[in-house]
C-alpha positions as CSV (number, residue, x, y, z in Angstrom):
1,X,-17.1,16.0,11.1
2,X,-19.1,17.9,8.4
3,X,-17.0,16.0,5.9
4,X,-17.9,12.5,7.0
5,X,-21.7,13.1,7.3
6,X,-21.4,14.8,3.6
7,X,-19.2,12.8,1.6
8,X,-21.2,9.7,1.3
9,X,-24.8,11.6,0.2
10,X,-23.0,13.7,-2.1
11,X,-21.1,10.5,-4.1
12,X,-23.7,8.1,-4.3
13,X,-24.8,8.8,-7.5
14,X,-21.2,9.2,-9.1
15,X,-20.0,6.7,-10.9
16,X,-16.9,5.0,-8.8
17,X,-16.8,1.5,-11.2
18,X,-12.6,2.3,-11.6
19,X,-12.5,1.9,-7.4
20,X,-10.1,5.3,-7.4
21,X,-12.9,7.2,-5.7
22,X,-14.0,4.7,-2.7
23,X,-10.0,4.1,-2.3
24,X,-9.2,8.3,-2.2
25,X,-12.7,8.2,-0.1
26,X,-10.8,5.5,2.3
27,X,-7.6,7.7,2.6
28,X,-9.5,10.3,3.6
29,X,-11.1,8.5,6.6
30,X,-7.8,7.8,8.0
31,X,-6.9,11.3,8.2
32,X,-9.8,12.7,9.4
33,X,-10.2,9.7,11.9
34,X,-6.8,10.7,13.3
35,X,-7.7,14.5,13.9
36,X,-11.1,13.7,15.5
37,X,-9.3,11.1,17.8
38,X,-6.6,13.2,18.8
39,X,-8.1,16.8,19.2
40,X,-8.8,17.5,23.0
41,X,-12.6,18.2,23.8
42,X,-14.7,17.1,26.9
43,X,-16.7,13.9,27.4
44,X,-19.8,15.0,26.8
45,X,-19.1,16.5,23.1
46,X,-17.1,13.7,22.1
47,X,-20.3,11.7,22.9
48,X,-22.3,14.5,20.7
49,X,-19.6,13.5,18.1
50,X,-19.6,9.9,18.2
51,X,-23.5,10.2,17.7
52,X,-23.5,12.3,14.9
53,X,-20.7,10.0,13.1
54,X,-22.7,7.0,14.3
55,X,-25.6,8.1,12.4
56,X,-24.0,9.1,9.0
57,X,-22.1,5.3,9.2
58,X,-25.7,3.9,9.4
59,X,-27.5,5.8,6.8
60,X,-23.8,5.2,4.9
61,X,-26.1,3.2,1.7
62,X,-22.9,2.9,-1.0
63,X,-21.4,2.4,1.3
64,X,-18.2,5.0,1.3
65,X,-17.6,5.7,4.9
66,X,-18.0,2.0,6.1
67,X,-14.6,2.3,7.2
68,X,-15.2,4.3,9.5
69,X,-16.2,1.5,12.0
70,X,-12.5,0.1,11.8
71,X,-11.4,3.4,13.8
72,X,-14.5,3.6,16.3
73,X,-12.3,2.8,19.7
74,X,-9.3,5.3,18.4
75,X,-12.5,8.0,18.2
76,X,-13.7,6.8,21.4
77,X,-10.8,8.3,22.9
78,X,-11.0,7.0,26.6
79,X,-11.1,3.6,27.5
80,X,-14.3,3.9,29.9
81,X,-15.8,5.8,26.3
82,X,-15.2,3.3,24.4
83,X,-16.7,0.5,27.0
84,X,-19.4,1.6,26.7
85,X,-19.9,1.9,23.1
86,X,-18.9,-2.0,23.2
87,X,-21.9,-3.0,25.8
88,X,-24.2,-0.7,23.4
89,X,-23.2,-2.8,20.5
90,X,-22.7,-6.0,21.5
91,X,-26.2,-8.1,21.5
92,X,-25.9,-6.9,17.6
93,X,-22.6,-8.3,17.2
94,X,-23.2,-11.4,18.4
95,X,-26.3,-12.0,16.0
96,X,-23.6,-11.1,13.3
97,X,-21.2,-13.2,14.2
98,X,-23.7,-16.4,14.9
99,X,-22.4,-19.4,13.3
100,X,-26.0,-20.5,12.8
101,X,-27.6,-19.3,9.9
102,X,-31.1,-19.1,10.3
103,X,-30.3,-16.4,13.5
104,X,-27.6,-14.2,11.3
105,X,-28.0,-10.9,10.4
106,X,-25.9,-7.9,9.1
107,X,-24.8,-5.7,11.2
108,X,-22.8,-2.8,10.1
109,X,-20.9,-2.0,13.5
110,X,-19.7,-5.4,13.9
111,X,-15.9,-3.6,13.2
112,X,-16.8,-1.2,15.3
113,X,-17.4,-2.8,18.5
114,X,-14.6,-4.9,17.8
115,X,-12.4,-1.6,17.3
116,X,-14.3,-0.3,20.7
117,X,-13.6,-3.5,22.6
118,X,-10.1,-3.4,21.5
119,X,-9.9,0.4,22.3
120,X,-11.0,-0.6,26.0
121,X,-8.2,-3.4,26.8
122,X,-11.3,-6.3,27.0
123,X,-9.2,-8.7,24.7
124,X,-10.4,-11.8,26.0
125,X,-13.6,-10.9,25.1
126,X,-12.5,-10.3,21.1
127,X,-11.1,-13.6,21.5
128,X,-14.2,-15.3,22.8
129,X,-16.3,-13.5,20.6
130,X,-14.3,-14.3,17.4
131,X,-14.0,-17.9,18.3
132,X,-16.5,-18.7,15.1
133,X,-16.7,-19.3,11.5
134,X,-16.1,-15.1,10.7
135,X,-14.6,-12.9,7.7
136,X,-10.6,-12.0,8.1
137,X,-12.0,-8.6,8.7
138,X,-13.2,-9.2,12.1
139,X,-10.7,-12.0,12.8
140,X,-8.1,-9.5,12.6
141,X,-9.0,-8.0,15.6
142,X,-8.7,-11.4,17.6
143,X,-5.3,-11.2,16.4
144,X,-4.7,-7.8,17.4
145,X,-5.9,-8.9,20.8
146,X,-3.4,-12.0,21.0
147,X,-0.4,-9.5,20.2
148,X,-1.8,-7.4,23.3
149,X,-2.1,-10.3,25.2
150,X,1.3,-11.1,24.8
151,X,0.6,-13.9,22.4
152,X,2.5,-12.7,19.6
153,X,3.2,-16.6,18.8
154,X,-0.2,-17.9,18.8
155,X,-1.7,-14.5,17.2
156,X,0.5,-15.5,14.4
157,X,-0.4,-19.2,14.0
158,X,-4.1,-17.6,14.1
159,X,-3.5,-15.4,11.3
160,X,-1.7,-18.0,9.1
161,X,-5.4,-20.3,9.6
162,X,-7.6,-17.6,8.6
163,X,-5.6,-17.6,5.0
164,X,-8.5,-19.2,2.3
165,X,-10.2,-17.9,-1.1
166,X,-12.0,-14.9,0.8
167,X,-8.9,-13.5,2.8
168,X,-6.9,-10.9,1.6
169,X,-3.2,-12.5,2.0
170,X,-1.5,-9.2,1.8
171,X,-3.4,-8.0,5.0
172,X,-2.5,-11.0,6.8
173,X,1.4,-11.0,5.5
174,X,1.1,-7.4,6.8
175,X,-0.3,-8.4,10.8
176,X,2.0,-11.1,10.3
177,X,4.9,-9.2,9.7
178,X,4.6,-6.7,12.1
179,X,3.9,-8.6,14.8
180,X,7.4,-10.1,13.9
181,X,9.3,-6.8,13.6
182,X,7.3,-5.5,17.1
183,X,9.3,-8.9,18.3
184,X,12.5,-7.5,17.0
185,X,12.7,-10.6,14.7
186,X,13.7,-8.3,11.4
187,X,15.2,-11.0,9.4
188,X,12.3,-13.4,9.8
189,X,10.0,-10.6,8.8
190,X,11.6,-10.2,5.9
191,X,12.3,-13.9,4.8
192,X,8.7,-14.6,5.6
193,X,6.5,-11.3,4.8
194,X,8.6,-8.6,4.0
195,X,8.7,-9.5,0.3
196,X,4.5,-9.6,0.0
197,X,3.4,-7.6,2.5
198,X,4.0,-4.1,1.6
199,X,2.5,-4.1,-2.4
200,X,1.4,-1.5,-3.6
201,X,-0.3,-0.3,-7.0
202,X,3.1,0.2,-9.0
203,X,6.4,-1.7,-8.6
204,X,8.2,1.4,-7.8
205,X,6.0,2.0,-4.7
206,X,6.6,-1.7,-3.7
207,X,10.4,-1.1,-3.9
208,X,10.4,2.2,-2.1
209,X,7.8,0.6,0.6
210,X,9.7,-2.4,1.2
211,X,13.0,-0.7,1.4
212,X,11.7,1.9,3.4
213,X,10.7,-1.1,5.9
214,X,14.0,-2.8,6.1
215,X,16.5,0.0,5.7
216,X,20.1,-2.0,6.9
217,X,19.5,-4.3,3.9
218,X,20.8,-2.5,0.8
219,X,18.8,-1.3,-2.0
220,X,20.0,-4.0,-4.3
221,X,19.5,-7.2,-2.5
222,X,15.9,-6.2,-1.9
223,X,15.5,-4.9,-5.4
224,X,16.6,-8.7,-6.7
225,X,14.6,-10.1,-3.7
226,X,11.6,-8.3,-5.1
227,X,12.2,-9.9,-8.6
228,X,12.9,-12.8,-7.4
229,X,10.1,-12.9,-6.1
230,X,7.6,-12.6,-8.9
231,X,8.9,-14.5,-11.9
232,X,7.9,-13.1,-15.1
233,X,7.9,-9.3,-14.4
234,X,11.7,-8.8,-14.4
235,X,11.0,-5.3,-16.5
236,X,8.0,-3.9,-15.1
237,X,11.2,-3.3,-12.1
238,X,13.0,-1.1,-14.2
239,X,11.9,2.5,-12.6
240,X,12.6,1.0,-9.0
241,X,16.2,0.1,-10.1
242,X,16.6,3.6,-11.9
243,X,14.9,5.6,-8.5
244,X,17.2,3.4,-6.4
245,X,20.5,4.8,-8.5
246,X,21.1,0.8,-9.8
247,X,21.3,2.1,-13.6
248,X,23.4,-1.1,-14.6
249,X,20.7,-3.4,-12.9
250,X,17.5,-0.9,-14.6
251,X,18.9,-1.8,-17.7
252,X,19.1,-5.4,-17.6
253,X,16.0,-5.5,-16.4
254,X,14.5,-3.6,-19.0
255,X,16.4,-5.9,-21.5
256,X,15.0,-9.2,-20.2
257,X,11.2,-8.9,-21.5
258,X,8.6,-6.3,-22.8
259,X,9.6,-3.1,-20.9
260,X,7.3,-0.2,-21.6
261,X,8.9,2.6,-24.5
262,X,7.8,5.4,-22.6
263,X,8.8,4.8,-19.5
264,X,11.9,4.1,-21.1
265,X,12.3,7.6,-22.8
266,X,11.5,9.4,-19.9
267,X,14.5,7.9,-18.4
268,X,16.5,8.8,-21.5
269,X,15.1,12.7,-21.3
270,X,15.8,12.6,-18.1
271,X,19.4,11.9,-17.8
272,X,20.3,12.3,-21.4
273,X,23.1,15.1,-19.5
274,X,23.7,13.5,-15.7
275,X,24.1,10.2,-17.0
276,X,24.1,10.3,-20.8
277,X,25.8,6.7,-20.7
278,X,22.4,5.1,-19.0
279,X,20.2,7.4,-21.1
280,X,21.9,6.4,-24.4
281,X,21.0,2.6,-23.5
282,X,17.4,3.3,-22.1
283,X,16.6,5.3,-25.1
284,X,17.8,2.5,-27.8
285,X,16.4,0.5,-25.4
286,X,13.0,2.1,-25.9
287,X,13.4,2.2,-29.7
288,X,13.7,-2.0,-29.4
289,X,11.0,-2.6,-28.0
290,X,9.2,0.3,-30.2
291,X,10.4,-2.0,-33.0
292,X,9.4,-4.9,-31.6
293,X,5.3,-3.5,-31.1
294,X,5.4,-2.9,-27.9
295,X,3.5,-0.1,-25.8
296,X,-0.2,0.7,-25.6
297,X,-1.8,2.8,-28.3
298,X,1.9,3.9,-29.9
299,X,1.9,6.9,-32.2
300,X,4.7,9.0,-34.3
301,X,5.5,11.1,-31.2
302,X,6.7,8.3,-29.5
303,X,8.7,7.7,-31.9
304,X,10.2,10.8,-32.0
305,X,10.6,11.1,-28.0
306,X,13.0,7.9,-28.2
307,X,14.9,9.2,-30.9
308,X,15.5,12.5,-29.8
309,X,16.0,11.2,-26.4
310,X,19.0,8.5,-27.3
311,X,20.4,11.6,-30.0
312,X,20.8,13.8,-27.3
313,X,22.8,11.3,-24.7
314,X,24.7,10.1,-27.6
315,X,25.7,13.9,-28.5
316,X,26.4,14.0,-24.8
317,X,29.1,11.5,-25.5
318,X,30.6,12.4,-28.6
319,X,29.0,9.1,-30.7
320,X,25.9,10.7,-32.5
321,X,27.1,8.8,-36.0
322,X,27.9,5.8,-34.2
323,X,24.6,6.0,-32.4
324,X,22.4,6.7,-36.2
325,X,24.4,3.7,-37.6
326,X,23.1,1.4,-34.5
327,X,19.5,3.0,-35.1
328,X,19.8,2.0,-38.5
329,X,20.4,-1.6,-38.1
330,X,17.9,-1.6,-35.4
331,X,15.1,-0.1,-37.8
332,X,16.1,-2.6,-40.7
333,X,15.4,-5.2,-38.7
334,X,11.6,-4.4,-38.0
335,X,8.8,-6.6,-39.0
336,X,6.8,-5.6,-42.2
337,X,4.9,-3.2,-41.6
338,X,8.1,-0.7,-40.9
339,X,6.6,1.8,-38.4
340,X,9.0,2.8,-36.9
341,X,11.7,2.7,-39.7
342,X,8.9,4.9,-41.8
343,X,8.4,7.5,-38.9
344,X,12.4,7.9,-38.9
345,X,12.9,7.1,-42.6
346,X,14.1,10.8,-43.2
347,X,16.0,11.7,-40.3
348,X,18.5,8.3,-41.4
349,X,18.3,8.6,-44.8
350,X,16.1,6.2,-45.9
């Protein structure tokens, strides 16, 4: 509770332009939303609560803990508690939500009499209430209250209409395929959604998300499925293939465009012993596209990481002169200026 009323005064004047603090800010609502939700307490300091977290979400000014709202029925805890926090906010909601504009108005509960209304089994009433011109947020909610209904069809069809310029598609494949898997339907969840709806911030986490999700289907076919599915990034899949033990798969993909060096030595270092075979490739691997000028602000040490990363797997296997020759050619090849041939010039001789 002390955190919530604190965290937004004492971060308004940090600078959050990257987004890493409101989305760590965001996380942490979740969390704390679920203890205050589920702890046991009485009525009557719940309602203390409520009030006190009502009034840091309206003097919320960034805003940081706006999120807050989206959890206000699960906080509510009982259906009769949250009832009433529906009726409280309700005139305000509908001047929100009125289509005309000259009777509009912001109101920063809106999600939360939504999330109260939903919270207190009065569907029918999200439905009504939603039936306007309104933001995916809130329409999210009538949705919701479709699948409760029963309507997992028509809440569906719903979310698929809200799609447009200011909708988040992700969020929507995401409804969308859950409402399907809730359904049982796990094969048209995954032909339809399961290949957008779980994307996270690196392609790794997308992989291990989406697997995760659909765990009959084998690693590969969703690997491919994920490539597949966005033409163009074929290499920047190369650390889900490693994670997922599909080394021969990692390093075709890391063949077939710009893959990053370093990310490409790391997977040398790492298994120059386990898997010297793999680490031999990624690593010569790394020292192509090295050649070629790829990677972000490259220096000498990189260099030197790919090198000594391929040199050790290739030591591991009994071909280190075999493995300098191939370097060689590699390095002869490099456009004028010869970085990377000048970095190794002395360790092959040249």
């Amino acid at each position: 509770m002390l955190l919530i009323e604190r965290i937004s005064p004492a971060l308004e004047n940090v600078d959050s332009s990257s987004g890493a603090l409101g989305t760590a800010v965001n996380h942490a609502i979740d969390e704390l939303a679920m203890i205050i939700s589920t702890v046991e307490v009485d009525t009557e300091s719940r309602e203390r609560w409520l009030e006190r977290l009502w009034s840091a979400h309206e003097a919320d000014r960034m805003p940081y803990i706006e999120s807050l709202a989206d959890h206000w029925g699960e906080l509510c805890g009982r259906r009769e508690l949250a009832s009433g926090w529906a009726d409280r906010l309700m005139d305000a909601t509908r001047t929100a939500l009125n289509p005309d504009p000259s009777r509009h108005a912001f109101f920063h509960g809106t999600s939360a009499c939504l999330s109260a209304l939903y919270r207190a089994e009065r569907y029918e009433e999200i439905v009504d209430l939603l039936d306007v011109d309104a933001i995916w947020t809130y329409k999210r909610w009538s949705a919701m209250a479709l699948v409760a209904m029963g309507k997992k069809s028509e809440a569906i069809r719903y979310s698929e209409a809200c799609r447009g310029p200011w909708t988040n598609d992700g969020d929507v494949d995401a409804v969308c395929e859950e409402i399907l898997l809730s359904s049982g339907l796990v094969e048209e969840a995954y032909r339809r959604y399961g290949l957008r709806a779980d994307r996270c911030g690196t392609y790794l986490a997308t992989f291990r998300a989406t697997a995760k999700k659909y765990p009959h289907k084998p690693a590969r076919d969703v690997l491919m499925d994920l490539v597949r599915s966005a033409p163009g990034t074929e290499a920047k899949w190369f650390a889900a293939a490693k994670d997922a033990g599909l080394y021969e798969e990692a390093l075709s993909l890391a063949g077939s465009g710009p893959c990053d060096p370093r990310t490409l030595t790391r997977a040398a270092r790492d298994f120059a012993i386990t898997r010297a075979d793999f680490a031999r490739a990624a690593g010569m691997l790394a020292l192509h596209w090295l050649v070629e000028g790829y990677g972000y602000e490259i220096t000498s040490d990189d260099v030197w990481a790919a090198y000594a990363s391929v040199m050790a797997a290739a030591n591991e296997l009994g071909i280190a002169e075999e493995t300098r020759g191939e370097i060689m050619q590699l390095v002869a090849g490099e456009p004028k200026p010869c970085f990377v041939a000048n970095v190794l010039a002395r360790e092959l001789g040249g």
